[in-house]
N, C-alpha and C positions, 0 to 999 in steps of 0.2 A: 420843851419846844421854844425856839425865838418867837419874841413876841412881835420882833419887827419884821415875821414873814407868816404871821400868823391872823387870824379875826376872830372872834369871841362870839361863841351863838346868843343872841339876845335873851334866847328861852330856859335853856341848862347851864348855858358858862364857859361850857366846852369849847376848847382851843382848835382850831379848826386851820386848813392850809390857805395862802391867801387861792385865790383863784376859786376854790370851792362855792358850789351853787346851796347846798343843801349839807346842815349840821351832820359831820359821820356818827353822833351820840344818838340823837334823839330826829334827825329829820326835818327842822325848822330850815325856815328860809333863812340860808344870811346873808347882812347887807352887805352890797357894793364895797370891796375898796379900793382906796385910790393909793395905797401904798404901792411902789415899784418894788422888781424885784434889785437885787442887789447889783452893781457893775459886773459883780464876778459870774454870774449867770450871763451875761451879756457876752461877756470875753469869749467863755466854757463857746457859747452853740458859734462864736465869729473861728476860734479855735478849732473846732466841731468841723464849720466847714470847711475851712483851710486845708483839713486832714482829706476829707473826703474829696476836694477839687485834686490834691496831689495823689490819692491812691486813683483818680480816676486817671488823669496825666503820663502815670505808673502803669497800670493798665493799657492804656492804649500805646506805648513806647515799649512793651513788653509783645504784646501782642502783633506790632508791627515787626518788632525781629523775626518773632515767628513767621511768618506771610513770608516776608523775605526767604531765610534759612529754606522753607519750604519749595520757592519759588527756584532759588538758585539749582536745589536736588530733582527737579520735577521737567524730565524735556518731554514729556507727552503734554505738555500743555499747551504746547503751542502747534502740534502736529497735524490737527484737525483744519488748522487755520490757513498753513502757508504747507511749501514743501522744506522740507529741512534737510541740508548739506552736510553729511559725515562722511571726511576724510578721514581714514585709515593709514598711520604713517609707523614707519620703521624707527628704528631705534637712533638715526641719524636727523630724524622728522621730515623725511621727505616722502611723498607721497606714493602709498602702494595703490591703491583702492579707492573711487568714489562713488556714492553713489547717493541720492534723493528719497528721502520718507515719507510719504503723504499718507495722512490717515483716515481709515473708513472709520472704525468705530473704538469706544471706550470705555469702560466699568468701572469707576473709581470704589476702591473700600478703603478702610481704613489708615493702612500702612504702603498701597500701591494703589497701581492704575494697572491694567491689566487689559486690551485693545489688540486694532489689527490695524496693517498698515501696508500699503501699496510697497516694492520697495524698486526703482526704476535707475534705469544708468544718466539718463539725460530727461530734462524738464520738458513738457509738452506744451504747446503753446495755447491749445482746446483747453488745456488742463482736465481732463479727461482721463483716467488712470482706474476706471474699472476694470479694466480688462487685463490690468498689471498684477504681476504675483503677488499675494497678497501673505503675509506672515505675522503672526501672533508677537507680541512684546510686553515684555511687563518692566515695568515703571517705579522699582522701587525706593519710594521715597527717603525712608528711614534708613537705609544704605547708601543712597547716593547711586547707583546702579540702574543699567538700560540693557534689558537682555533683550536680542532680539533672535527668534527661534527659526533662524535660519540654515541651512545647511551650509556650509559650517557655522556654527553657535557663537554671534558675536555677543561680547558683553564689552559694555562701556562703563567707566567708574570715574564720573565727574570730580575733578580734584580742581581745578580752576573756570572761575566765570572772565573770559578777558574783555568781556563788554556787552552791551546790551544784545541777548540773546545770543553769545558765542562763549560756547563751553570749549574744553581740554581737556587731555589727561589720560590715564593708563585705559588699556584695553586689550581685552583675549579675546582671541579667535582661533576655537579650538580648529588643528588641522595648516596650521600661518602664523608659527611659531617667530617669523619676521614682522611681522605686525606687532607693537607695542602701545601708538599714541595712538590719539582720534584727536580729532577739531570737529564739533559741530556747531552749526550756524543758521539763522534763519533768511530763506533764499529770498528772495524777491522776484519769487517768479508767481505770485501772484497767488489769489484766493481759492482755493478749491471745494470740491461739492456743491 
């Protein structure tokens, strides 16, 4: 053992660690010292934290991608909130189809979201939309996909975000074979429920 990290029980001899209250040999008290420990112990826990501040750093810049990634695949998040604008466009991107999503209700599990949803041709001004057909939608995250279980079976597959809450991108509609895009967007028609 070093002796210069070490203290000698008064009672047995025993080499002891500095910091220690009581002999590991025999139990005696030993005295106080005033020996430091070495620089390189000092470095080791400033080293120590430095690792620990950057896995934490790592951590939260990993975890925010995630949020994000998530955020971009997820349009039922916002549905509950505002009415949401999906245009249905042809193969030229001009417009077939529009129509408003306001939603009643939602279930989130693990890998979707799974809810119901008003589905209406023009915004109300009441905002008022119980009385509007209401259709089942699932939300799946982990795909990137918005099915909505309409007759006919629309399915959206977000491939672009072109700005704060305005999605794009391919889309089937079984039965509208002319139907390829969507744009969805969040409307500004105001807060409902």
């Amino acid at each position: 053992m070093n002796h210069d990290l070490s203290v000698t029980c008064p009672r047995c001899g025993k080499l002891n660690v500095i910091g220690s209250q009581h002999c590991s040999n025999c139990g005696a008290p030993l005295p106080h010292s005033t020996k430091k420990a070495s620089p390189t112990h000092r470095l080791s826990r400033r080293g120590l934290a430095m690792m620990a501040t950057f896995g934490i750093l790592l951590a939260m810049v990993v975890l925010g991608v995630i949020i994000q990634h998530n955020q971009i695949l997820s349009y039922s998040t916002f549905i509950n909130s505002a009415p949401q604008e999906v245009e249905l466009l042809d193969r030229h991107q001009r417009v077939v189809s529009k129509f408003y999503l306001i939603g009643a209700e939602k279930k989130s599990t693990a890998n979707e979201i799974r809810g119901t949803a008003a589905l209406v041709s023009h915004l109300r001004t009441d905002n008022d939309y119980r009385r509007a057909p209401q259709f089942q939608y699932i939300d799946d995250r982990a795909n990137g996909t918005f099915t909505l279980k309409t007759s006919p079976e629309i399915v959206l597959n977000c491939q672009t975000k072109t700005g704060k809450l305005k999605y794009s991108g391919r889309c089937y509609v079984t039965d509208k074979p002319q139907v390829q895009y969507f744009r969805w967007l969040n409307s500004s028609g105001g807060v409902t429920k």
